[in-house]
MIBAVO-694616 format. One record per residue (C-alpha): x, y, z. Coordinates in nm, 4 decimals. Layout:
<recs>
        x        y        z
        X        Y        Z
...
</recs>
This chain:
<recs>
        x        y        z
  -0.1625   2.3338  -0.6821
   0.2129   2.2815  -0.7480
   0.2734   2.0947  -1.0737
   0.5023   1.8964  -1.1946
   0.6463   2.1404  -1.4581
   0.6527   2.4083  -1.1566
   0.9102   2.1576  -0.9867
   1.1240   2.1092  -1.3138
   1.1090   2.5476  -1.3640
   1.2266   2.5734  -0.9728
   1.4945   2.3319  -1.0527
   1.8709   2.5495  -1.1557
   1.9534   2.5432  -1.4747
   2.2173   2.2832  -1.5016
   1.9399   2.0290  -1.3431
   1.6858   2.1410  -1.5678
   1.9223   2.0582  -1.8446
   2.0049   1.7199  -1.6820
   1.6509   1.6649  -1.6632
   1.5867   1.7103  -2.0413
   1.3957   1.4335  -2.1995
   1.5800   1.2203  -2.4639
   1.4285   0.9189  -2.4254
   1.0635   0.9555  -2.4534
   0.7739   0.6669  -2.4029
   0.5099   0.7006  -2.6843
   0.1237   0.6072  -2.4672
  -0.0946   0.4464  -2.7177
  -0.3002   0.7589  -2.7921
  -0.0382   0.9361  -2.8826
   0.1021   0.6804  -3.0985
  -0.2723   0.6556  -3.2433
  -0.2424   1.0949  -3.2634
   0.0906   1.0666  -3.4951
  -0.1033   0.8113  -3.7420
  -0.4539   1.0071  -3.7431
  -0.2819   1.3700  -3.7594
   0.0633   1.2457  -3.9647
   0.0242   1.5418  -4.1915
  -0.0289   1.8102  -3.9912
   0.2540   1.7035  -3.7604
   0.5045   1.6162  -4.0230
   0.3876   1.8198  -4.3379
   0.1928   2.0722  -4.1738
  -0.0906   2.0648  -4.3020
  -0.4232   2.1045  -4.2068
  -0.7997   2.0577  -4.2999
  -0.9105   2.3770  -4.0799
  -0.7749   2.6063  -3.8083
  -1.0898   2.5642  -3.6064
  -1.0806   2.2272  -3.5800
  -0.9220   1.8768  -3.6252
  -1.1351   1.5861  -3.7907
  -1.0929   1.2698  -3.5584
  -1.2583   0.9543  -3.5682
  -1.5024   1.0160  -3.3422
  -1.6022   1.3621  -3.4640
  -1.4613   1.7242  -3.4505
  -1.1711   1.8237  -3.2301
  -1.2616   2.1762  -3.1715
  -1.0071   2.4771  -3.1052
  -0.9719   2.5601  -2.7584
  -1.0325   2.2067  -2.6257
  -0.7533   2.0252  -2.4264
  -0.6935   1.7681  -2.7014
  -0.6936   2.0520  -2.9583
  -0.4130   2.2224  -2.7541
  -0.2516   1.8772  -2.6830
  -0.2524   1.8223  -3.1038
  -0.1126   2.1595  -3.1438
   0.1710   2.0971  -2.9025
   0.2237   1.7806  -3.0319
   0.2688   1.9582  -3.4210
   0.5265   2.2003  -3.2403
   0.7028   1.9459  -3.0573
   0.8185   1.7972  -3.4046
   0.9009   2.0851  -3.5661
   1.2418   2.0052  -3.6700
   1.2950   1.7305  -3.4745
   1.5164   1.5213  -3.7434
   1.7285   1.7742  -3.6670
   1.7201   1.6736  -3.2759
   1.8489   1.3308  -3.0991
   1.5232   1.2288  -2.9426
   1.4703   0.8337  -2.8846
   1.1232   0.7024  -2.8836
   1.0252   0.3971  -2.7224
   0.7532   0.1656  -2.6904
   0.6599  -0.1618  -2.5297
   0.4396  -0.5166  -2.5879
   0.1977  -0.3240  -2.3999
   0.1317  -0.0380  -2.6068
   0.1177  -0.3156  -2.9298
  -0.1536  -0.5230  -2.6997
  -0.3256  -0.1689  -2.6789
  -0.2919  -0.1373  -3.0691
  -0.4354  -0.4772  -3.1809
  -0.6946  -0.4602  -2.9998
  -0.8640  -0.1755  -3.1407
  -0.8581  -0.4401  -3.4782
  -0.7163  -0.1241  -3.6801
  -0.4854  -0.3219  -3.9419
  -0.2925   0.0507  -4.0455
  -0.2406   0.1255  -3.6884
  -0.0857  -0.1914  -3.6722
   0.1468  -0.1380  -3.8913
   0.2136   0.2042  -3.7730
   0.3497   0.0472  -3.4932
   0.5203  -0.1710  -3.6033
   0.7424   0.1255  -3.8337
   0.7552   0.3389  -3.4653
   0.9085   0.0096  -3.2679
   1.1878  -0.0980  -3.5885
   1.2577   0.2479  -3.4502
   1.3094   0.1892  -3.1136
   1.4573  -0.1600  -3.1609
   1.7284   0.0483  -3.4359
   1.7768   0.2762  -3.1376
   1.8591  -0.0077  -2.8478
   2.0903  -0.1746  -3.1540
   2.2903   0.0942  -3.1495
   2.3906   0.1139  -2.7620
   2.7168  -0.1497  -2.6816
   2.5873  -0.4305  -2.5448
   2.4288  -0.3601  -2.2538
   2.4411   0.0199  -2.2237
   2.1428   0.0626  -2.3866
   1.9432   0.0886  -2.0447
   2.1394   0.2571  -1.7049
   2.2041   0.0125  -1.4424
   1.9509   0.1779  -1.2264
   1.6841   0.0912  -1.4634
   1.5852  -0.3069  -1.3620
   1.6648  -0.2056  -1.0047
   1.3748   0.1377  -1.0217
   1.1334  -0.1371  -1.2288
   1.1724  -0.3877  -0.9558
   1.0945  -0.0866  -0.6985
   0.8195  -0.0141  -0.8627
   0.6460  -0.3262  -0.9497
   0.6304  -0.3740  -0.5820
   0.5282  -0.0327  -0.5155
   0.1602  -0.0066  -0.4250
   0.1633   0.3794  -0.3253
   0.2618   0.4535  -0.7230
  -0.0241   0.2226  -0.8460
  -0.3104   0.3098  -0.6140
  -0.5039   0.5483  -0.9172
  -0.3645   0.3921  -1.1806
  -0.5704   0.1316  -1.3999
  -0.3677  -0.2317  -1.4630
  -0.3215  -0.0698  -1.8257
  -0.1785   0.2611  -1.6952
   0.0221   0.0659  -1.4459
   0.2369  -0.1348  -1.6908
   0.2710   0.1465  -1.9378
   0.3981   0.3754  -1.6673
   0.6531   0.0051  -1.5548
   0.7301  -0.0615  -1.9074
   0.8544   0.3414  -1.9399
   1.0601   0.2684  -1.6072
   1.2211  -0.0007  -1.7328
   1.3485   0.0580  -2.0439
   1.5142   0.3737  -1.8604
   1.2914   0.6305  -1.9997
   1.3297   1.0080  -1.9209
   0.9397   1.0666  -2.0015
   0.6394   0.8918  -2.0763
   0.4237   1.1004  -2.3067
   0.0459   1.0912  -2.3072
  -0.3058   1.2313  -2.3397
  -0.4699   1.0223  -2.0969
  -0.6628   1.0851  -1.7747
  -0.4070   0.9809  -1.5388
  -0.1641   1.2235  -1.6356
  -0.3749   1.4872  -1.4577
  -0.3209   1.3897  -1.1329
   0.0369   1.6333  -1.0481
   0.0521   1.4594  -0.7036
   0.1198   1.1079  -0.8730
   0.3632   1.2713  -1.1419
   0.5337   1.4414  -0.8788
   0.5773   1.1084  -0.6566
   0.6698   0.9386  -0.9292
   0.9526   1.1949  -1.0685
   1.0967   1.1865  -0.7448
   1.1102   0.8127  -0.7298
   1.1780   0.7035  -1.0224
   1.2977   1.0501  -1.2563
   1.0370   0.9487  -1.5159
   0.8293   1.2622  -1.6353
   0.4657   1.1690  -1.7172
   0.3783   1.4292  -1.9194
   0.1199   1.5336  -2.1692
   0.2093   1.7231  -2.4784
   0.1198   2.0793  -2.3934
   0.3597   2.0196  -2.0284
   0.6645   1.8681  -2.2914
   0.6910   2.2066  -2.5004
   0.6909   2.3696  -2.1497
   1.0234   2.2385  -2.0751
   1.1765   2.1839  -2.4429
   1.0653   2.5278  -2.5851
   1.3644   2.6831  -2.4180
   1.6276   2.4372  -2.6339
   1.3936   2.4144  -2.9503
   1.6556   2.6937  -3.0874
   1.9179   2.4458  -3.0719
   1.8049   2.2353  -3.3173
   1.5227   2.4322  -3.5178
</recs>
């Protein structure tokens, strides 16, 4: 099966480049990964190297989310070093209160004065192409990109579109099927990616800023 990191590697390398993601869209689980795992992704430490202790029990090594939490760990190795923007949406915060998690809440809360420092310092207007509202009206509308996706997917995946993001970054289901990443890439140049698939296409550049 042809991925959607196999199309971004056939790419040359000045459209690789182009293609970099700067502006990334933070899914709800993994905004709910860099509260639970904050230390080992930002201080690096870590309880075990078998294992990560979630909520619901033991991550264990060699497990997609274990790889998915590693790659996440390497991804922000250095990073404040880097000029990545992170973005998130009323969606994601819906997401967040519901779970009735009062520190998540607030996590959020620190990760979008983030984002809203981010859009603040764009001139009026420039933080979002022009493209952007026209490719989120496209898509709305667009019942071929929404077909597998569940109504919470679907506006996380809109929301990512429209504030002109280069990749939406998550751990969910949906972001195994390539077909639908592929589609929508092509569309839309939003990257739905999980963690593992982002180090794929940064790891060449990490040098730059590591």
């Amino acid at each position: 099966m042809i991925t959607l990191i196999d199309q971004i590697k056939a790419m040359d390398s000045s459209s690789q480049f182009n293609s970099f993601p700067r502006r990334i869209f933070l899914d709800t689980n993994v905004l709910q990964y860099l509260q639970d795992f904050g230390e080992y992704f930002f201080e690096h430490y870590r309880e075990s190297e078998e294992y990560f202790k979630a909520r619901k029990g033991k991550i264990k090594k060699g497990t997609r989310l274990f790889n998915e939490i590693e790659a996440l760990h390497d991804f922000f190795i250095g990073i404040e070093r880097a000029y990545f923007e992170f973005a998130l949406s009323p969606a994601v915060y819906k997401e967040v209160t519901a779970s009735g998690n009062t520190r998540f809440v607030q996590w959020f809360h620190d990760v979008w004065g983030h984002w809203e420092a981010v859009v603040s310092e764009y001139e009026k207007g420039e933080a979002f192409s022009e493209n952007a509202e026209t490719n989120y009206k496209r898509a709305v509308n667009n019942n071929s990109m929404h077909g597998s996706l569940s109504v919470k997917d679907k506006k996380i995946v809109l929301d990512a579109i429209r504030f002109d993001c280069d990749a939406l970054l998550t751990v969910d289901r949906f972001a195994r099927d390539q077909n639908k990443k592929i589609y929508i890439f092509r569309k839309y140049r939003l990257m739905i990616l999980t963690p593992v698939e982002l180090m794929k296409i940064i790891k060449p550049y990490q040098a730059l800023w590591c």
